[in-house]
C-alpha positions, 0 to 999 in steps of 0.5 A: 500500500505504502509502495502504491501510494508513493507510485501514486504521489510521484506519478502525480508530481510528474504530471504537474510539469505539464498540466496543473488542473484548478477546482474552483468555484464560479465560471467568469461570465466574461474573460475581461476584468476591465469591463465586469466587475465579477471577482471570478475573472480576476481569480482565474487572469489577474497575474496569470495572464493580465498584469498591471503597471504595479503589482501587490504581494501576499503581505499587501505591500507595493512591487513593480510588475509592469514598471520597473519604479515610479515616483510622484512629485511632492505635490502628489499630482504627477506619478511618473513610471519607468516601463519595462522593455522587450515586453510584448502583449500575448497577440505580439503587440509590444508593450510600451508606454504609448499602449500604456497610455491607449490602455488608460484612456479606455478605462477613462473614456465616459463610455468606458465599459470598466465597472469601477470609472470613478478609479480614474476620473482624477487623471486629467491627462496620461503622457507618453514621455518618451518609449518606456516613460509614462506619466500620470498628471492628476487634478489633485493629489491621490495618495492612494493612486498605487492601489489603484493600479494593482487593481484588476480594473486597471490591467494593461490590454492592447485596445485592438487586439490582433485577434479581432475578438473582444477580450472578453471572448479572447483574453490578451494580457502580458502575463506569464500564461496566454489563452488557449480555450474557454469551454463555457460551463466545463473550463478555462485553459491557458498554457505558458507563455514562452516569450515572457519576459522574466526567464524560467516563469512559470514552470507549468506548461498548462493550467486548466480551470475547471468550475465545480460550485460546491466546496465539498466536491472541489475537496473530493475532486482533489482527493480523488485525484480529478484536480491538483488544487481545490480554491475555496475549499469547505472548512470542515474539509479544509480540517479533515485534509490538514491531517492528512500528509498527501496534501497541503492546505493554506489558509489565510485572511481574504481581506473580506469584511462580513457585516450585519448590514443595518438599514439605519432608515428603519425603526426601530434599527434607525435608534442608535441605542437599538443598534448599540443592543444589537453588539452586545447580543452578538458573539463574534467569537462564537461565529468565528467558532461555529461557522468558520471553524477558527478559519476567519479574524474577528474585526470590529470595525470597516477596516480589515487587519490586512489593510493599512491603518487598521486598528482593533475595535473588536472590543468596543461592545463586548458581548454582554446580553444584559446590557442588550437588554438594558439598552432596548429597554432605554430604547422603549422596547423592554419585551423586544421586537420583530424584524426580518433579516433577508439572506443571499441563498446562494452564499451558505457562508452567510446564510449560516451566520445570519441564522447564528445572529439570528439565534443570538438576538433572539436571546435577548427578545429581539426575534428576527424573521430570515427570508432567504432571497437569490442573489438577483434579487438581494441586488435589486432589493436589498443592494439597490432598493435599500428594502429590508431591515438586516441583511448578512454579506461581505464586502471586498477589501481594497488595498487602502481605506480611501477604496474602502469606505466610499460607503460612508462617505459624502458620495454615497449617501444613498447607499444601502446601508448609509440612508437616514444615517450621516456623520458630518465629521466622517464626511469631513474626514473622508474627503480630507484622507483622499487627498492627504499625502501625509501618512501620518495625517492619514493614520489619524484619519483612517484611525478616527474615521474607524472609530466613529464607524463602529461606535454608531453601529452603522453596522455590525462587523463580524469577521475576516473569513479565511480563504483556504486552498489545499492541493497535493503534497508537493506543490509550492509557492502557493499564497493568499492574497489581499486580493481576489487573485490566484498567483499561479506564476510562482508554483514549483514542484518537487 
């Protein structure tokens, strides 16, 4: 037996130098990351085949990719990148700074198809300096303008492929993997790219995507055999596996925010003190322990740990069930109250902390009515329409706070869970850390502005979930991202 599965295990390491198969979960529903803002396609393309002027490692730190440095003038208005030379995009169109400025100017145009144009509307003009210089000039300073740029939405893409097809059909980027297939609802598959420009990367030849929804079947396909890496695997199984030496999990924060979303337009939600009642019925800890197995960080606040100027406001309103109680009775509601909670049925995750809450608030006389709805409709009802009382759902971390808490700020007070709830101080606040380039004036803003998130309960902040991925023994250079990306360019075997 000990003989076989040897046999097995490098039989199967063999294979790797040609073909790496990946289990995930969603098929993208279009292969251009700068015209959809589905984070499926970001996974699968996003520094496999499209790449970016700068790029984020798994510490969130800065890197040139694309550039080879930057710098930005004292001002902060005009951020100047030296490029990369004897670069060529997938279809042979080389890659310069006059492609870097044609790039810019389509995500930029008031047609533009990029799901995220308010990124760019402060550029007031992109120059092409000289070949592989090229300046971005700014209408006011933009501290966080590098985050930007490590986005998916701003991925350098010829704006006329040579392969007369739409990237969305046919993907065309600068990355160390080009397109080879998309078989709509079986798989994606790329293969390496053998003029990249760094030498010896990647080591695999092919890698083939395939979509398996469930997280409990991505997990057997990998035991099985079926696939090498499994993205997103259950927790439950992610234990299971760890104790097994045949294969490999890592884990790590996903720079996610699960929030129990509040419609502060509501009574009796729209209270503060009902707000404050509804922290103190909570026990994240016990969240994190039931519904994640460990596999998650508790926050307290709209910032994630990975994210600059993080603090730790988990206990700003410890559990405490008799100071809930207290809190609704102050309030007028010494017996409690009714009130629905809607769910996004396609997201289990959520859909289990939602019930867990729901278990929680009841202990305290707050009884709470789930309706679980799809995701078409949770995006028209509840994300849209601001029609519902509690929600549970996740928002993706950005790789600075001005990214984050556009939510909050001035410009969104229509968001869902911002109508009938507004803090002029925030607001102030906000504006000010979009422009401040000093990062010691911006830690006291982000610091202040967290603070005053989470002391108005504006929501209630559960968790930092945890994504894991597991593949067989001997697979190296896998990481978890601040983004939603799978770095596949640094695999080795052994």
């Amino acid at each position: 037996m000990k003989l076989f599965l040897s046999l097995w295990l490098l039989w199967g390491l063999s294979a790797l130098g040609g073909e790496l198969v990946v289990a995930v979960s969603t098929e993208p529903p279009t292969l251009d990351p700068t015209a959809n803002p589905a984070a499926a396609i970001d996974l699968v393309l996003h520094y496999n085949l499209y790449e970016c002027l700068v790029q984020v490692d798994s510490n969130g730190d800065f890197y040139p990719q694309l550039a080879e440095s930057w710098e930005a003038s004292a001002d902060g208005r005009t951020w100047t990148f030296q490029l990369r030379r004897e670069v060529r995009f997938h279809d042979g169109i080389p890659f310069d700074a006059e492609a870097v400025r044609k790039s810019f100017l389509r995500a930029m145009s008031p047609d533009t198809p990029n799901p995220h144009p308010e990124y760019y509307t402060d550029i007031a003009e992109v120059e092409a300096v000289d070949t592989y210089t090229v300046s971005f000039h700014l209408k006011k300073p933009v501290p966080y303008f590098l985050a930007i740029l490590a986005q998916a939405d701003s991925v350098v893409v010829p704006t006329e492929p040579r392969t007369g097809k739409p990237l969305g059909e046919h993907p065309v980027g600068t990355g160390p993997f080009r397109f080879v297939e998309w078989r709509p609802g079986e798989r994606i598959v790329l293969e390496r790219n053998p003029d990249y420009y760094l030498p010896g990367i990647p080591e695999i030849e092919r890698v083939s995507f395939r979509f398996i929804p469930d997280g409990a079947a991505r997990a057997l396909a990998l035991q099985a055999g079926d696939v090498d890496i499994a993205v997103d695997i259950p927790y439950q199984a992610a234990s299971a596996l760890e104790d097994n030496p045949t294969f490999t999990v890592i884990s790590g924060p996903m720079n996610l925010v699960q929030i129990l979303a509040i419609n502060n337009a509501r009574e009796p939600v729209s209270d503060l003190r009902v707000r404050q009642a509804i922290a103190h019925a909570i026990d994240r800890g016990k969240i994190v322990e039931l519904v994640s197995l460990g596999y998650a960080t508790p926050i307290g606040g709209p910032v994630p740990p990975g994210m600059p100027y993080y603090i730790d406001l988990t206990g700003l309103y410890p559990y405490n069930p008799e100071r809930a109680r207290e809190l609704l009775a102050m309030a007028g509601y010494p017996e409690g109250f009714d009130i629905t909670m809607a769910l996004p049925s396609n997201y289990e995750f959520h859909v289990r902390t939602g019930e867990l809450v729901a278990t929680q608030l009841a202990a305290v006389g707050i009884r709470v009515k789930i309706r679980l709805v799809d995701w078409g409709t949770w995006l028209e009802r509840v994300y849209a329409q601001a029609d519902y009382d509690l929600t549970v759902i996740g928002h993706i971390g950005r790789l600075d706070p001005a990214l984050m808490l556009t939510g909050y700020g001035a410009e969104r007070r229509d968001y869902y869970f911002r109508r009938g709830w507004k803090n002029e101080e925030l607001e102030q606040l906000l504006e000010e850390g979009k422009t401040c380039m000093d990062p010691a004036r911006r830690r006291e803003i982000y610091e202040r502005a967290q603070r005053i998130i989470a002391e108005e309960v504006v929501n209630y902040f559960i968790q930092d979930p945890h994504r894991v991925i597991a593949s067989r023994a001997g697979i190296r250079g896998l990481a978890v991202y601040p983004i939603y990306v799978l770095d596949l360019t640094k695999i080795v075997t052994e």
